[in-house]
C-alpha positions as protocol buffer text, in pm:
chain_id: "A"
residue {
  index: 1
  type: UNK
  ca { x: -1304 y: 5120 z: -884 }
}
residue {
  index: 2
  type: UNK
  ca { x: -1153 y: 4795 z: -906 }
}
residue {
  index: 3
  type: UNK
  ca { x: -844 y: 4754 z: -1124 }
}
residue {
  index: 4
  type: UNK
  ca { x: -786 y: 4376 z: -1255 }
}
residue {
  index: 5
  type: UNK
  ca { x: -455 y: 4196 z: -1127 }
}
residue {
  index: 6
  type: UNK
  ca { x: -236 y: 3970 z: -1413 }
}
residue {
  index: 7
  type: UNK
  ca { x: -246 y: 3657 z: -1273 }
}
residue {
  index: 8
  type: UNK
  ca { x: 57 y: 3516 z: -1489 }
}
residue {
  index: 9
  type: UNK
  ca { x: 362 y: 3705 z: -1295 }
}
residue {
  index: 10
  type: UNK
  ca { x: 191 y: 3502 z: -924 }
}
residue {
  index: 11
  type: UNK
  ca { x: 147 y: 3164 z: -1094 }
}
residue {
  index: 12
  type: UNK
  ca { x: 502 y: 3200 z: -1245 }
}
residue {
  index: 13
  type: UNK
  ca { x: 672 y: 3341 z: -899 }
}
residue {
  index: 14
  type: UNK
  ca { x: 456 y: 3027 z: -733 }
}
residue {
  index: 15
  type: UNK
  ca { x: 607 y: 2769 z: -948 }
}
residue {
  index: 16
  type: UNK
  ca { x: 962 y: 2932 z: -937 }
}
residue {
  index: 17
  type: UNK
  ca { x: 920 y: 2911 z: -549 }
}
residue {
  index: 18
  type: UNK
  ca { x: 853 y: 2509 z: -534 }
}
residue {
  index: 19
  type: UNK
  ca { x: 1152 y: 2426 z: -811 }
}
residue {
  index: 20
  type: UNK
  ca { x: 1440 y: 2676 z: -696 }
}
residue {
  index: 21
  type: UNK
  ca { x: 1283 y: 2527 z: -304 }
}
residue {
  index: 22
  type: UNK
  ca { x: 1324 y: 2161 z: -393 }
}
residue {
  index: 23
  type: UNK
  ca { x: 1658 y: 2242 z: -625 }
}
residue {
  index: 24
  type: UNK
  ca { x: 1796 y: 2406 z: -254 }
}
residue {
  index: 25
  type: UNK
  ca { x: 1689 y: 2077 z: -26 }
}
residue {
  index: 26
  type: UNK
  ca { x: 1806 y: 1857 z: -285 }
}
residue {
  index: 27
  type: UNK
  ca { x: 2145 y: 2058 z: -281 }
}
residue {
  index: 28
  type: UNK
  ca { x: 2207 y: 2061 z: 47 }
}
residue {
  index: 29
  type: UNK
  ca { x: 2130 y: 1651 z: 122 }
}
residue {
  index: 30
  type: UNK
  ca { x: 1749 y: 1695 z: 272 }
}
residue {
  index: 31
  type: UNK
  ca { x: 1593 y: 1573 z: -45 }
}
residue {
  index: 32
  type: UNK
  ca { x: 1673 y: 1257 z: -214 }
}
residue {
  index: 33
  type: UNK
  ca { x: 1538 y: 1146 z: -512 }
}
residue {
  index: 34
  type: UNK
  ca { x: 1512 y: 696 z: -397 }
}
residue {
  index: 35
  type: UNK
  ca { x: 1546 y: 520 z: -685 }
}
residue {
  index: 36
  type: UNK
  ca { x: 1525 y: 142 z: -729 }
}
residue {
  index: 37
  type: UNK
  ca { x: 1919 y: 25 z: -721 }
}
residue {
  index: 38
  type: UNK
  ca { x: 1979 y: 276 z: -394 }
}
residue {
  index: 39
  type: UNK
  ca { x: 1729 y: 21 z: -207 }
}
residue {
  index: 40
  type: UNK
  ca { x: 1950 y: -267 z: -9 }
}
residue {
  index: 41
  type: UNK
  ca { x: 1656 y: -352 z: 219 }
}
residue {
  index: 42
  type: UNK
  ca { x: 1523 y: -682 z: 77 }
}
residue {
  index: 43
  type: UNK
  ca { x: 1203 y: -694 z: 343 }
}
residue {
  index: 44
  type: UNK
  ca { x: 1154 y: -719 z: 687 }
}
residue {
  index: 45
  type: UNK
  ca { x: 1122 y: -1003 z: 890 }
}
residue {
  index: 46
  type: UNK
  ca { x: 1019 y: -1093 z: 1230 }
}
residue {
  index: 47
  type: UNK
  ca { x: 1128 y: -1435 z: 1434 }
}
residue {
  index: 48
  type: UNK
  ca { x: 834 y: -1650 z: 1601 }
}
residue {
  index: 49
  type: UNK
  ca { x: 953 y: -1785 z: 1902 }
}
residue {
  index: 50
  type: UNK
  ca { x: 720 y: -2119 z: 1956 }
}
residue {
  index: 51
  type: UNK
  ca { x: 625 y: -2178 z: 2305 }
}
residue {
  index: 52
  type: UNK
  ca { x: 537 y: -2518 z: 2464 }
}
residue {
  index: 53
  type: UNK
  ca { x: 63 y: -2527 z: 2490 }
}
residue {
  index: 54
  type: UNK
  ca { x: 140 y: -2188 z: 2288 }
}
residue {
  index: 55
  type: UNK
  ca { x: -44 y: -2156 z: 1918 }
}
residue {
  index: 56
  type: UNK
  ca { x: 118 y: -1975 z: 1683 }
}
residue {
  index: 57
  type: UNK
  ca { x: -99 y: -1803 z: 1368 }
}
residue {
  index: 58
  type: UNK
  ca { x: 65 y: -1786 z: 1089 }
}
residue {
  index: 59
  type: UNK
  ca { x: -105 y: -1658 z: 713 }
}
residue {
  index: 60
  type: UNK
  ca { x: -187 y: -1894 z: 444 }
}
residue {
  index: 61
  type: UNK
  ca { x: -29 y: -1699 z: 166 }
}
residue {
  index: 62
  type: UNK
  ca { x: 328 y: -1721 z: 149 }
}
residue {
  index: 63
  type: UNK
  ca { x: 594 y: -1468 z: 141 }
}
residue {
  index: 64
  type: UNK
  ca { x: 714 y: -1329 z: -181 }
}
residue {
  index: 65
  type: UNK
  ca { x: 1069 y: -1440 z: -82 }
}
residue {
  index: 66
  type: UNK
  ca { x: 1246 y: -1802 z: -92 }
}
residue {
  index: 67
  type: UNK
  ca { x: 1514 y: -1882 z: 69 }
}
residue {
  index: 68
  type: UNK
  ca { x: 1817 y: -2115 z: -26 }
}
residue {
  index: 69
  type: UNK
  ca { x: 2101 y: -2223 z: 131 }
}
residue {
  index: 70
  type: UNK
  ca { x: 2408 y: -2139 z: -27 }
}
residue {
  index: 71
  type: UNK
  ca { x: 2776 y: -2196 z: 105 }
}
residue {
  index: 72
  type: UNK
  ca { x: 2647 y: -2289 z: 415 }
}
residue {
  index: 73
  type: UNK
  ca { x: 2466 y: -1885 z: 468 }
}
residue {
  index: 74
  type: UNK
  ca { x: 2086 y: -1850 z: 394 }
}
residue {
  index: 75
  type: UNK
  ca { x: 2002 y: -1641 z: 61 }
}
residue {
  index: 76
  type: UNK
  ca { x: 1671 y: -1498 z: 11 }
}
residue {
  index: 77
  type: UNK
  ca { x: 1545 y: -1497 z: -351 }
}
residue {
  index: 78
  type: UNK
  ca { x: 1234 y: -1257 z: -421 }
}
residue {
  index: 79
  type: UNK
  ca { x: 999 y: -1380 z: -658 }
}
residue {
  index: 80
  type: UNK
  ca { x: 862 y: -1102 z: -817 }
}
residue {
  index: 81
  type: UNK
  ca { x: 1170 y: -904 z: -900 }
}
residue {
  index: 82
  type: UNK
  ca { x: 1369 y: -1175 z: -1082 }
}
residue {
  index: 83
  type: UNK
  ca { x: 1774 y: -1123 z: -980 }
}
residue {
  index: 84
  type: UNK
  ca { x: 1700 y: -978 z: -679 }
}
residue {
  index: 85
  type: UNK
  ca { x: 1876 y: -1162 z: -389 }
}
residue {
  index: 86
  type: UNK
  ca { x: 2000 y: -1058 z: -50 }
}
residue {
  index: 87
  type: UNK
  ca { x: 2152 y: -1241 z: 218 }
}
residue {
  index: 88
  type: UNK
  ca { x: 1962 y: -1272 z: 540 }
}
residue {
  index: 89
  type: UNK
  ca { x: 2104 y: -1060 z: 850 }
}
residue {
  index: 90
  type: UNK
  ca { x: 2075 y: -986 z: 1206 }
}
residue {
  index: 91
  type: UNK
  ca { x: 2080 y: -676 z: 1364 }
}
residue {
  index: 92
  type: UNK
  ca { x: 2438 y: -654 z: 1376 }
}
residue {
  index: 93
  type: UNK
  ca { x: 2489 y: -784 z: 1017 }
}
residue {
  index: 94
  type: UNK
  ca { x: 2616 y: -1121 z: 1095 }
}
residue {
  index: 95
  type: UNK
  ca { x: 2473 y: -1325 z: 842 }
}
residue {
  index: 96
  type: UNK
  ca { x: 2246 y: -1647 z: 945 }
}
residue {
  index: 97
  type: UNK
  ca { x: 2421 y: -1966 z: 905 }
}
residue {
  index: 98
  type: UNK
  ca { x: 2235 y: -2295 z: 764 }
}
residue {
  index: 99
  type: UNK
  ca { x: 2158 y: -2597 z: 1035 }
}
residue {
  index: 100
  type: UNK
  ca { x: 2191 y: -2855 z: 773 }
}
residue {
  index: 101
  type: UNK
  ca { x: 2470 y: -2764 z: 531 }
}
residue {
  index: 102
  type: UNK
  ca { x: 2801 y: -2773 z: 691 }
}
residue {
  index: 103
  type: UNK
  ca { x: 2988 y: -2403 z: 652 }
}
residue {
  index: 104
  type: UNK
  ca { x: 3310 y: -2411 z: 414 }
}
residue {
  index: 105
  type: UNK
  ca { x: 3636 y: -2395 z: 638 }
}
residue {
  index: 106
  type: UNK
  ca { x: 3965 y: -2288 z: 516 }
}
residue {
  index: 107
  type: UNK
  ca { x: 4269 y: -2514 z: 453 }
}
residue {
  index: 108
  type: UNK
  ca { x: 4581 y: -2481 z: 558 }
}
């Protein structure tokens, strides 16, 4: 004879599992919630180096990202999050200097 199980108790113990399991990780730093002001990473870019007799193949649509000079350092401004603006970097966060704007100096 087969005696019928209530469901309802495993379903609720399941659930209770995931929440107090994510409310744990989140606790203790392995879980975080990203939300859109933590991001400082405006988009990643790559340098072409051009080559003399080498082609270079670039796409036809441009980037969503403009960039201005400003103070003699190059800003990028995205387009499709309006305010959005980030300063473009190297690896070891020296920022990248305009060619044609001279950089401010400081008087003495």
């Amino acid at each position: 004879m087969t005696a019928e199980r209530n469901a309802i108790p495993l379903i609720l113990t399941a659930i209770g599992s995931v929440v107090l399991t994510v409310g744990a990780l989140w606790y203790y730093g392995y879980l975080h919630f990203a939300k859109p002001e933590d991001s400082r990473l405006l988009a990643e870019f790559t340098m072409l180096k051009t080559v003399a007799g080498e082609d270079i193949r670039l796409s036809l649509e441009p980037a969503k990202q403009v960039a201005q000079c400003v103070d003699g350092v190059l800003v990028l401004f995205d387009t499709e999050q309006k305010g959005l603006a980030g300063v473009l970097v190297d690896e070891r966060k020296h920022a990248v200097r305009c060619a044609g704007e001279q950089t401010p100096q400081v008087t003495q």
